[in-house]
C-alpha positions as CSV (number, residue, x, y, z in Angstrom):
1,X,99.7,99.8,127.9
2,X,100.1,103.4,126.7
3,X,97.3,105.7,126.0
4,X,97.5,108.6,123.8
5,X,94.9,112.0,122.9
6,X,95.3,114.4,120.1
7,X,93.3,117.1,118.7
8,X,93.3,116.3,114.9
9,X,92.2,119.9,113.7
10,X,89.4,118.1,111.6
11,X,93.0,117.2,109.5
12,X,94.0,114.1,107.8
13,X,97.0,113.2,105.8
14,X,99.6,110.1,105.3
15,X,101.7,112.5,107.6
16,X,98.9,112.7,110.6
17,X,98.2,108.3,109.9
18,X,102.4,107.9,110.6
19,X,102.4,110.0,113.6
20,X,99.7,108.1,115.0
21,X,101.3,104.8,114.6
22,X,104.5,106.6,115.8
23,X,103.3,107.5,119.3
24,X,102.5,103.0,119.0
25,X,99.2,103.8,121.4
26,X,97.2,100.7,122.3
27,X,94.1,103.2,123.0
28,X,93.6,107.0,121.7
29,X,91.7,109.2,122.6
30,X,91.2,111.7,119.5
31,X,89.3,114.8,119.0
32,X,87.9,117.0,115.9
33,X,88.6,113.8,114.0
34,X,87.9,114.0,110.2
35,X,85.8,111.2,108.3
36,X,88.4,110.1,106.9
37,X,90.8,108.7,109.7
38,X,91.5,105.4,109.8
39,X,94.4,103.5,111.6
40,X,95.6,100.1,110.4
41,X,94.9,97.8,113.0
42,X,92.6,99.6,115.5
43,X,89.1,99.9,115.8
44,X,87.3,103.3,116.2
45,X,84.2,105.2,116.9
46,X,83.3,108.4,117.0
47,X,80.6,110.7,117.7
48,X,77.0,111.1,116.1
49,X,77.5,114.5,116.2
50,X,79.8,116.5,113.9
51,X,81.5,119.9,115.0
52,X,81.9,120.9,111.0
53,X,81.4,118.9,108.1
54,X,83.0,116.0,107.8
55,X,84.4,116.6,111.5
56,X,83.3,114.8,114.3
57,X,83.4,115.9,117.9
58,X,85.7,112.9,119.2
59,X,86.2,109.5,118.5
60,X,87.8,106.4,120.3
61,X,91.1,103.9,118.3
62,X,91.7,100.5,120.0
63,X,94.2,98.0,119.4
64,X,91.9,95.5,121.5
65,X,88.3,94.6,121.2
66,X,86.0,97.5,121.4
67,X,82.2,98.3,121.9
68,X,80.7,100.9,120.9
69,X,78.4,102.9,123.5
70,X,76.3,105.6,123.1
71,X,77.6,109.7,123.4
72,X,76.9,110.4,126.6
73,X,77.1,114.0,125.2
74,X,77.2,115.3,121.8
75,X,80.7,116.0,122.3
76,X,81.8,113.1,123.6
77,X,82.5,109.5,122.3
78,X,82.2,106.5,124.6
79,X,83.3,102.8,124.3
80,X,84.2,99.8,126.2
81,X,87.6,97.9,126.0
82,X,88.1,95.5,127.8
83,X,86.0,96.0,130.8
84,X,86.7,99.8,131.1
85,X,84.4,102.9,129.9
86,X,86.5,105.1,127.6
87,X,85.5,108.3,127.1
88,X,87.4,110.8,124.5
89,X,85.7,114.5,124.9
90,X,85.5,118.1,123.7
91,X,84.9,120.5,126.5
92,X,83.3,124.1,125.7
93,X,85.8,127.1,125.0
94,X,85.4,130.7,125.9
95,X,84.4,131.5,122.5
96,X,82.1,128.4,121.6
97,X,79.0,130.1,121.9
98,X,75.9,128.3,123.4
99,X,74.9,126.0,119.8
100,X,74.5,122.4,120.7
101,X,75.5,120.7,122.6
102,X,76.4,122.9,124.7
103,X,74.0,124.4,127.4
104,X,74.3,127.9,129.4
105,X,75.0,131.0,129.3
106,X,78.9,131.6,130.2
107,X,81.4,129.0,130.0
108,X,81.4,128.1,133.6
109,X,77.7,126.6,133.0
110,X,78.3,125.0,129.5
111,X,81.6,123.1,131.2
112,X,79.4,122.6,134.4
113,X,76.6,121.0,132.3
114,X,79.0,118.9,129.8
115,X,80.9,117.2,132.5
116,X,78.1,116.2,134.2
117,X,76.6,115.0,131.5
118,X,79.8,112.9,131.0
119,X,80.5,112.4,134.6
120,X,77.0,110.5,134.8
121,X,78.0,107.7,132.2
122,X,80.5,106.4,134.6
123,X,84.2,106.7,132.4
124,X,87.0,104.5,134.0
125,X,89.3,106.5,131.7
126,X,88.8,110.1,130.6
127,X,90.1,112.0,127.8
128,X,90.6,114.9,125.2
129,X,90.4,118.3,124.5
130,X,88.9,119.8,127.8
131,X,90.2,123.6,127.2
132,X,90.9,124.0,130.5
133,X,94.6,123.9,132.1
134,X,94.0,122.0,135.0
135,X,96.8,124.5,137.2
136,X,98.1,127.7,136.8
137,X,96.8,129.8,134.5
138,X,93.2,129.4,132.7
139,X,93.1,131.0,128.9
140,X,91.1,128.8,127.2
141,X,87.8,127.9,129.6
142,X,87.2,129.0,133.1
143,X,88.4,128.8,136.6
144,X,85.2,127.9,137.7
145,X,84.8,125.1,134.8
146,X,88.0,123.9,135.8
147,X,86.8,123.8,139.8
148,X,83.8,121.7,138.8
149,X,86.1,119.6,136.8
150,X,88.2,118.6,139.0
151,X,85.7,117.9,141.7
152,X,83.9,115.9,139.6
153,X,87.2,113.8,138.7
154,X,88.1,113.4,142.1
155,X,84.5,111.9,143.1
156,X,85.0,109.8,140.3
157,X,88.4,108.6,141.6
158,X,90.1,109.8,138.2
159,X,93.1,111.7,138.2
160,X,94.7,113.9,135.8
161,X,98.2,113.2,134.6
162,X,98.8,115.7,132.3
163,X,97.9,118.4,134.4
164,X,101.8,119.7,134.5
165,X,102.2,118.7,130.7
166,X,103.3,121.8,128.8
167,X,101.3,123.5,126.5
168,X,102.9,123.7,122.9
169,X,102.8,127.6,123.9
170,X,105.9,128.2,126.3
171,X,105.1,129.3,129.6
172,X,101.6,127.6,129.7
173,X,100.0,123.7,130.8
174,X,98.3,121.6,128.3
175,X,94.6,122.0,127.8
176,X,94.5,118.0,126.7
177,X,94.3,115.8,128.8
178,X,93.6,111.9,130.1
179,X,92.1,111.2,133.4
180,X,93.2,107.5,134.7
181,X,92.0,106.2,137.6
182,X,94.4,107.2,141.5
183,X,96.7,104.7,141.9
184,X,97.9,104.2,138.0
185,X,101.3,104.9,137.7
186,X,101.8,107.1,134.3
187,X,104.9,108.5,132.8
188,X,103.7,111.3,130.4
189,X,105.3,111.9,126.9
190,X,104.9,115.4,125.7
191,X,104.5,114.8,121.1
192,X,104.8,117.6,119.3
193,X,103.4,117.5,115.9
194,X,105.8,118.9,113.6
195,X,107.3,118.4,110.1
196,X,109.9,120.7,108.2
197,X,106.3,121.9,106.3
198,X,104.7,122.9,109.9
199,X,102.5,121.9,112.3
200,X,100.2,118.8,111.5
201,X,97.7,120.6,114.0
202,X,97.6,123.0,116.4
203,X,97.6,120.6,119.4
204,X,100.5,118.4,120.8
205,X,99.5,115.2,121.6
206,X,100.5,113.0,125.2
207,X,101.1,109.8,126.0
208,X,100.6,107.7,129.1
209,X,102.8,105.2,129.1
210,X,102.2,103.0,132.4
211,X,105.2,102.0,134.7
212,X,103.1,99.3,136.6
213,X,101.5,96.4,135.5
214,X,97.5,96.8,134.6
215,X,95.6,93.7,134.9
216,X,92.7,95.2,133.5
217,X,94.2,95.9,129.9
């Protein structure tokens, strides 16, 4: 099985289709995903809610049967595949204000709120743009965002992979991530989206590909 997340940039192209298919995910895990997207052979949702026009929040591709649950917050899609709650999510950013659906009055207590939110839907898997690094420095969220965050994951006995993944930005750790639960054995793949024209977004995307068997997927 391997499991990929990307932040889109509300972009779309014949370009962004190919290196989805490249990375040959059986689940993604996508974010600012434009109405337009659409991957031959996988099924997707994504979010009620839209972060601009014709830009959802987050959305959710599977190669295997999926179903379709309800956002457990406006910024965050949700489905079931095969057995386990997926969950593909935008976490506030210092500068994203307090519109919906965020709620709070710093970043700490937007984050705080969000993953709660998130955390009380039960994912088995757990991905996307969070804006926080997970160690070392924080330049996107807040340290005390990225406290709750990882408390939370570690009640719900999730674990972070690509909390060492490099940033595209040398000298910092990724601020996308996918949460698996302890005891999966990941290697992480580090994409960078580039082409001679420039970047397809401003993101990298990872990969998890998984070096022991799951019997669940």
């Amino acid at each position: 099985m391997r499991l990929g997340t990307w932040n889109l940039a509300g972009r779309w192209s014949d370009d962004h289709r190919e290196f989805l298919e490249g990375l040959e995910c059986d689940v993604l895990l996508l974010t600012e995903v434009s109405d337009r997207a659409e991957l031959p052979g996988m099924t997707g949702h994504v979010t009620k809610a839209q972060i601009a026009w014709r830009r959802h929040w987050a959305g959710i591709w599977s190669r295997h049967p999926l179903t379709r649950l309800a956002d457990p917050h406006g910024a965050t899609a949700m489905a079931e595949i095969r057995g386990l709650r997926f969950c593909s999510s935008i976490l506030p950013w210092r500068s994203c204000g307090s519109r919906e659906p965020w709620v709070g009055s710093s970043t700490a207590e937007r984050t705080i709120n969000a993953v709660d939110a998130i955390a009380k839907a039960g994912p088995d898997v757990w991905g996307g743009d969070w804006n926080h690094a997970l160690d070392g420095r924080e330049y996107a969220g807040s340290k005390a965002g990225r406290t709750h965050l990882l408390k939370v994951l570690a009640e719900l006995g999730l674990s972070a992979a690509t909390t060492d993944a490099p940033h595209q930005t040398e000298g910092l750790l990724s601020i996308d991530h996918i949460a698996v639960p302890t005891g999966w054995s990941a290697r992480v793949e580090h994409h960078s989206a580039l082409l001679s024209e420039g970047r397809l977004s401003d993101h990298d995307a990872y990969v998890l590909g998984f070096v022991t068997p799951l019997k669940s997927i």
